[in-house]
N, C-alpha and C positions, 0 to 999 in steps of 0.2 A: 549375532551377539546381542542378546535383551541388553537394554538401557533402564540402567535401576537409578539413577540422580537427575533429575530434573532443576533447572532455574530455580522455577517458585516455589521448591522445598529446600534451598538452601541457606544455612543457617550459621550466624558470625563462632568459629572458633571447628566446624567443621571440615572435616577430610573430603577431599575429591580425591577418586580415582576411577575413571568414567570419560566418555565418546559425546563431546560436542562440533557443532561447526565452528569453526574462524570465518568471522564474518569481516572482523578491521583488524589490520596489523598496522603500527605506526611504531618505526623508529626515533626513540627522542635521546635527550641528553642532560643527563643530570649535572647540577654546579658546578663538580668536579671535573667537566668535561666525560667523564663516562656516558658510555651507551647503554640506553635500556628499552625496554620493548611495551605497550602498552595496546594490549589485546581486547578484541569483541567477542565472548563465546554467544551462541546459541541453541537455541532449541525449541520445539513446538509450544513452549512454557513462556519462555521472554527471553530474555538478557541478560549479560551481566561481564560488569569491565572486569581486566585483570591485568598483572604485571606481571614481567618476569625482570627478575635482576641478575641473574649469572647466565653465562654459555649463550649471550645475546645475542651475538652477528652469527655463529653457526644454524643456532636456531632461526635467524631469520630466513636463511637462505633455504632452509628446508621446509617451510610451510607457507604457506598461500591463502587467500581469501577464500572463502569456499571450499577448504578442504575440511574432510572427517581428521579430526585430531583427538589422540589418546592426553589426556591432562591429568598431571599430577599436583596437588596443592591444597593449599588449604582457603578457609573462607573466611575474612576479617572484615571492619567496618572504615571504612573512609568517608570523610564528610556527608555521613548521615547515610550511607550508601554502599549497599553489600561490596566488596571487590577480592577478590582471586588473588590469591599471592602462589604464582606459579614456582614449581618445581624442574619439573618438566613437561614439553607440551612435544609431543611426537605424530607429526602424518600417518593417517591411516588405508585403509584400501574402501573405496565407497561400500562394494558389493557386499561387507559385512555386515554393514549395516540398515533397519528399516528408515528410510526416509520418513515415515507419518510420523519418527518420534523428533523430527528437526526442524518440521515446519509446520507453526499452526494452520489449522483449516476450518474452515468457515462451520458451524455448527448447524447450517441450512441445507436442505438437501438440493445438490447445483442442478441436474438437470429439469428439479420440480421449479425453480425460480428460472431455468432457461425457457423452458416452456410459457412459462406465465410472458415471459417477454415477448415472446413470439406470438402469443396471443394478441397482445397490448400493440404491437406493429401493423398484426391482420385488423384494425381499429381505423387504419391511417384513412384518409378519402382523397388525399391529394395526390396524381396518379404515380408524382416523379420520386416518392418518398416510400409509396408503396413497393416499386419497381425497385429502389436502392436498397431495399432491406430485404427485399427476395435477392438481388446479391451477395450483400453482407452475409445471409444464413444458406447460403446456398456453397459459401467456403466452406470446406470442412477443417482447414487448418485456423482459420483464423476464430472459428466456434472454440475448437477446442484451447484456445490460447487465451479469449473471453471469459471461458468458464474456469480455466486456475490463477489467472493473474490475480496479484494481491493491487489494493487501489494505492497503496500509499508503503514507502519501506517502513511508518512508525508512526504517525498521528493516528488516522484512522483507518478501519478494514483493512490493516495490513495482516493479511495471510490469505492462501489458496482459497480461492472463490469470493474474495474481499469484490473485487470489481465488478462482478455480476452482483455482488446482492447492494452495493451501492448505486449502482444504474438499473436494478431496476426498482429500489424503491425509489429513487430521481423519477422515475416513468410514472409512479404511481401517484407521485404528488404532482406532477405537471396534472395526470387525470382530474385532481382533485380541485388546482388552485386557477388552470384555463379558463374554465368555464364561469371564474367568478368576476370576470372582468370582460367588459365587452370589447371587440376589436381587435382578444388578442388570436394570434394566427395557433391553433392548437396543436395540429399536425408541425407544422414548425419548429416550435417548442420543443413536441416529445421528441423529436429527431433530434434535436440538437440535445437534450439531455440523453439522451441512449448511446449521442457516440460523442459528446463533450471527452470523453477519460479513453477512448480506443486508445489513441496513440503510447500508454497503459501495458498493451500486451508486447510493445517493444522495447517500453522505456526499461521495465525493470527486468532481471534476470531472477528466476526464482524454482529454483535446483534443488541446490542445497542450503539456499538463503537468501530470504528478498537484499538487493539492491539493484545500483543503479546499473544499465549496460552503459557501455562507451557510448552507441547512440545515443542513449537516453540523456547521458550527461553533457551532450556537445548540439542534441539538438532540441532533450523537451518533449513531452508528449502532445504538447499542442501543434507543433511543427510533422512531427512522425503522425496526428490524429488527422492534419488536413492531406499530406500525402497517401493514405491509407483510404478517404472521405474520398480523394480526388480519381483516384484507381479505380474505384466502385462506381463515381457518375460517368467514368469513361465509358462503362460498360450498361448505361440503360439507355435510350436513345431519345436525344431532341432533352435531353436534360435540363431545363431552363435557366438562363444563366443568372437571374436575379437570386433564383431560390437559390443558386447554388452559391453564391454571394452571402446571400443573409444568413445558410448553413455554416459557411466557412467562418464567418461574425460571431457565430455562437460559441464555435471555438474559440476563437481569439482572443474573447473579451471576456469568459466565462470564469477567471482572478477575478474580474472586477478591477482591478486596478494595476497601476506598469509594476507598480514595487514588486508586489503577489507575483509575476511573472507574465503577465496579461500584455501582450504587444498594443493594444487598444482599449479604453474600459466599453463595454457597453453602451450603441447608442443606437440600438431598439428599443419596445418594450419588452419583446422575447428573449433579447438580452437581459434585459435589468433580474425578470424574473429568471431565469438560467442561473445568475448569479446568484438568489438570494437564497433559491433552492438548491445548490448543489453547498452552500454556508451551511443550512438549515438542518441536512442529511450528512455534511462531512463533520458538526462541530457536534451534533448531539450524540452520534455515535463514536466520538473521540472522547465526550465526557464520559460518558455513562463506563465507555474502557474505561477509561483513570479512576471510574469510582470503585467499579469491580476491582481493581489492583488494591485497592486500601483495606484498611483496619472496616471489615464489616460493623464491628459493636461502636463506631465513633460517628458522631453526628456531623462530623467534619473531615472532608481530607485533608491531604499536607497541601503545602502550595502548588497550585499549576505552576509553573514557569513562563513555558510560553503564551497563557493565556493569561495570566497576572493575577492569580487570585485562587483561594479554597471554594471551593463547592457545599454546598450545606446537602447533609442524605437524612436528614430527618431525625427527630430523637427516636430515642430506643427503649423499646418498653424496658 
């Protein structure tokens, strides 16, 4: 069944009648003590909240995170902000539908940016780093689970192949910014930017829509990326255990900070730069999305939120 409505053509005063995913469902309660429902749909486009206020607890019980759901409704503005006033929303059967129309994907071509990494690895000199990454590409399951993870469910590179073309341009700036500082360990570095985000390919679940798995939300991908790191240096021999110490560091402390979720902040130099470069690589290509989202013809966007401010895009002829 073609999907003819997308997100980012949706328009206040508009008809839905159209196959998104459910990504959130949350039960709330209005003044009156009633019950009402307040929904995530999606699609390879973006987003967009919506409500239902009648047939609430039935409907709840019949639809799920993750499922294809037929929606009926229209499209109204709530504080500044597209939102779905549902009619009806009914579960669907997956097999109807194409999956590339639910979930963005990376506009890079994955195995031409796989390859490039694997080149950038055949670079290493250090013998224990070399040996770990002929493991790591020598899985075939954990390649392929590298190459579709999204890096993020919503800041930045969220969608299919997000994580690859995030790590390996991390790889490409280590190339760039190692060598400008004397004493810093190179091979170190690239290794710890290459598999800083693994634990990535378990946090999130991404089917029929990025979120978080149960692992992911109980233990973190820095926790699943050092169990994942640790399984691999089991398997090269005489592993050394400092390197394997200051690898696991690089994970750890790669927030930069405990708030960020960083158990440790950084306290190599490999660290400090891990952290500034993986800022560098997640905050520009999180703006540049938010700017792409706005009014092309305005020299300004709306407000960030979470970053506390508009962005200037230049005037316009």
């Amino acid at each position: 069944m073609p999907k003819k409505q997308f997100v980012n053509t949706l328009k206040p005063g508009e008809t839905v009648d159209d196959v998104f995913v459910l990504s959130e469902k949350n039960l709330a309660q209005k003044k009156d003590g009633k019950n009402y429902l307040n929904l995530t749909f999606v699609d390879r486009t973006g987003s967009i909240k919506a409500v239902l206020w009648d047939n609430v607890e039935d409907t709840a019980e019949q639809i799920a995170a993750g499922d294809y759901v037929m929606v009926k409704g229209s499209v109204s503005e709530y504080r500044g902000m597209l939102q779905l006033v549902i009619r009806t929303v009914i579960r669907s059967e997956a097999e109807d539908f194409a999956p590339a129309d639910f979930l963005p994907v990376t506009t890079r071509n994955i195995d031409a940016m796989f390859e490039k990494l694997i080149q950038i690895t055949e670079t290493l000199k250090t013998p224990c780093f070399y040996e770990l990454f002929k493991q790591f590409w020598s899985d075939a399951d954990l390649v392929r689970l590298l190459k579709a993870a999204p890096a993020a469910k919503k800041m930045h590179h969220a969608y299919i192949g997000g994580l690859l073309e995030h790590t390996l341009s991390m790889a490409i700036l280590v190339d760039r910014i190692a060598g400008h500082y004397t004493g810093v360990d190179r091979d170190l570095l690239l290794a710890g930017a290459i598999l800083h985000d693994i634990g990535k390919i378990r946090e999130f679940e991404f089917t029929t829509h990025i979120d978080y798995t149960s692992e992911g939300r109980l233990l973190s991908h820095i926790v699943i990326g050092i169990q994942i790191i640790d399984e691999k240096m089991r398997l090269v021999k005489d592993f050394p255990e400092e390197q394997a110490v200051l690898l696991r560091h690089l994970l750890v402390s790669h927030h930069g900070v405990r708030n960020f979720g960083s158990p440790e902040p950084p306290k190599t130099i490999e660290a400090v730069l891990l952290n500034h470069i993986d800022e560098i690589d997640s905050k520009v290509k999180g703006i540049r999305e938010f700017m792409a989202s706005e009014d092309p013809n305005a020299a300004w966007t709306s407000f960030h939120k979470l970053l506390d401010r508009h962005f200037y895009m230049g005037k316009k002829s």
